[in-house]
N, C-alpha and C positions, 0 to 999 in steps of 0.2 A: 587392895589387890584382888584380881578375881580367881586367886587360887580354886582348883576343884570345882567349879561351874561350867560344866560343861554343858553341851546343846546350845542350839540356837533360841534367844527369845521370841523372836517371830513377832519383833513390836508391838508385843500385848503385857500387859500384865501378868500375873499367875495365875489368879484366876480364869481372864480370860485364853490365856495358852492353853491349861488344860481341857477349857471346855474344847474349845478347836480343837485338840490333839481327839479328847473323847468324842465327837460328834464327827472328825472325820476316820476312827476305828467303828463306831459304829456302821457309816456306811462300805468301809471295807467290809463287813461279817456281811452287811444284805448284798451289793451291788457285787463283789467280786474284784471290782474293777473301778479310780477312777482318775478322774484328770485334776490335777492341782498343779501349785507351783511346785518347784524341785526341793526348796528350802524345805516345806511345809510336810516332801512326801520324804522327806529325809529324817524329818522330826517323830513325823509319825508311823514311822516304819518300826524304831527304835520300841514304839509304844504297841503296835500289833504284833511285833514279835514277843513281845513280854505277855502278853494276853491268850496267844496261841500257845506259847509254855504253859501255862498256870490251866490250859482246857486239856492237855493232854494228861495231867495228876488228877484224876474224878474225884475228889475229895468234897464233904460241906466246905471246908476254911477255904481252898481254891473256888469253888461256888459263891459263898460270898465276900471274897476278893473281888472277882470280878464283877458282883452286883455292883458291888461299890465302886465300881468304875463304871460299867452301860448303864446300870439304871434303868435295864427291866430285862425281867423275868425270863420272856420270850427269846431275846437275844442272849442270854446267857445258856437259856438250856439249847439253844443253837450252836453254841460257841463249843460248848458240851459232849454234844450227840452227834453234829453232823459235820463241822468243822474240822476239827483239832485231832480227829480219828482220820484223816484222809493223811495230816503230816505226823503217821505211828512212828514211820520208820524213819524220817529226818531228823535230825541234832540241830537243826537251826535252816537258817534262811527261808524262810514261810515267803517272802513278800521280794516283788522285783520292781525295779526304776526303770521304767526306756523314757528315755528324753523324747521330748514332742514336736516343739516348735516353740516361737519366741510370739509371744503374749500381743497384738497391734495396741492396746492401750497405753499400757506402762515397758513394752520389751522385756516384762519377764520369763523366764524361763519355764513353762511348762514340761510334765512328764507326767505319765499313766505310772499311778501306784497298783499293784494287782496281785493277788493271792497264785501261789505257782503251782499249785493241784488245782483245779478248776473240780466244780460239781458234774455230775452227771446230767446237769438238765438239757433237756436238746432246745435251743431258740431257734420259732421258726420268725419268719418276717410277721407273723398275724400275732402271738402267743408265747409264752415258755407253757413247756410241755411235758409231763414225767412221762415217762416211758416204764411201768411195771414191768422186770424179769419176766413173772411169767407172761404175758401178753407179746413178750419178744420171742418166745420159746415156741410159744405158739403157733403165731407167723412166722415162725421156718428161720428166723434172725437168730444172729448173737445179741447176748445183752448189750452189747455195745454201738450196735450198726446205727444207723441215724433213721427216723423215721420222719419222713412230712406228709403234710396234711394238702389235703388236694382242695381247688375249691368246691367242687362238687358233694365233698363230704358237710361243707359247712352249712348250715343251713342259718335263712336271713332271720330274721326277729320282726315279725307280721304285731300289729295292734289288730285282737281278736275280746272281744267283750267278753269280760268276766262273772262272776257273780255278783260283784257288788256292782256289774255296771250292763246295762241291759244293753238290746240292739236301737232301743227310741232312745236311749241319752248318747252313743254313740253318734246315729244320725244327726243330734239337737247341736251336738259340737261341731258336726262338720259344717252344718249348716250356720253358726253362726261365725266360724272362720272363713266362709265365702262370703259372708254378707259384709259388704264395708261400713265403715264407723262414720257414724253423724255425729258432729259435736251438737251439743247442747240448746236447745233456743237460746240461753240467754247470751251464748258465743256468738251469735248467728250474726249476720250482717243483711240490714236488707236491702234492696234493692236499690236505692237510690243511692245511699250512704259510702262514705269511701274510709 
C-alpha cells in the first residue's frame, strides 16, 4: 500500500525525479520564469517554495542545505542575497501556475512556472539592463520609471587592427577572402578527360 507517498513521480526514478526537480529549481532562481508541463510545475513548486524558506533564515546550515541541493556556489549566494529578501514579508506562495496551452506532440498540458516578486531588471528587446538608483536620480527619474536604449546610443562593433595585428595582415586576409579557391593539381582534370 502506498500509505504517506505523496507527490507525483513524474515517470523517473528517484534519482532521476530529483535531478529534474533540481535542475528545473535552478532555472527558476536564473530565468524567473518558465514553461513546462503542469504535472512537473506542480512538483516543482513544492520544491522552490522549500528553497526560498531556507534563503530567507541566512544561516551556514541553511547555506549548506541548499548547496546540497543547486550545487554551486553562485546560485546559492543568489538564492541568499538577492532572491529570498524580495519575499521578507510573505509567509509563503513565492511561485504561480498559469496554464498555457496543450502540448501539439503528446496534448500535454503546458503552464508558466514564475517567481511572484519579479527583479528589478528592465528587458529591453536588444539586452537586460540594470538600471543604478543613482543614475535614475540623476536623470530627473524615480528608481523605478523604465529606461530604454535608443539605437543611436548603440554603437556597431567595427574590425579595427590591433596590436598584435597590423594594417598589411589585415589587408593579406581581406585579400585572400576575395580571392577564389583552386583545388589542387593533383584534383584537377584536364582537358580532354571526363
Amino acid at each position: 500500500m502506498r500509505h504517506g507517498l505523496a507527490g507525483n513521480r513524474l515517470s523517473r526514478n528517484r534519482s532521476l525525479r530529483k535531478a529534474t526537480l533540481r535542475d528545473m529549481a535552478r532555472a527558476i532562481l536564473v530565468q524567473e520564469r518558465i514553461c513546462t508541463t503542469r504535472a512537473k510545475a506542480k512538483e516543482a513548486r513544492k520544491f522552490i517554495e522549500k528553497l526560498i524558506t531556507l534563503g530567507k533564515t541566512d544561516t551556514l546550515v541553511a547555506r549548506r542545505r541548499a548547496f546540497a541541493i543547486l550545487c554551486d556556489h553562485n546560485m546559492v549566494s543568489d538564492l541568499f542575497n538577492k532572491t529570498a529578501p524580495r519575499f521578507k514579508s510573505r509567509k509563503g506562495g513565492y511561485t504561480r501556475i498559469i496554464p498555457y496551452v496543450q502540448r501539439a506532440g503528446d496534448n500535454a498540458e503546458l503552464a508558466f512556472l514564475e517567481l511572484t516578486e519579479k527583479s528589478k531588471e528592465i528587458i529591453t528587446n536588444l539586452k537586460r539592463v540594470k538600471v543604478p538608483k543613482e543614475n535614475a536620480k540623476d536623470a530627473g527619474k524615480a528608481a523605478g520609471d523604465v529606461q530604454t536604449i535608443t539605437d543611436a546610443e548603440i554603437k556597431p562593433v567595427t574590425a579595427e587592427p590591433t596590436a598584435k595585428h597590423s594594417k598589411a595582415d589585415v589587408k593579406k586576409t581581406e585579400k585572400s577572402a576575395a580571392k577564389p579557391k583552386v583545388a589542387p593539381k593533383m584534383f584537377q582534370r584536364k582537358a580532354g578527360e571526363s
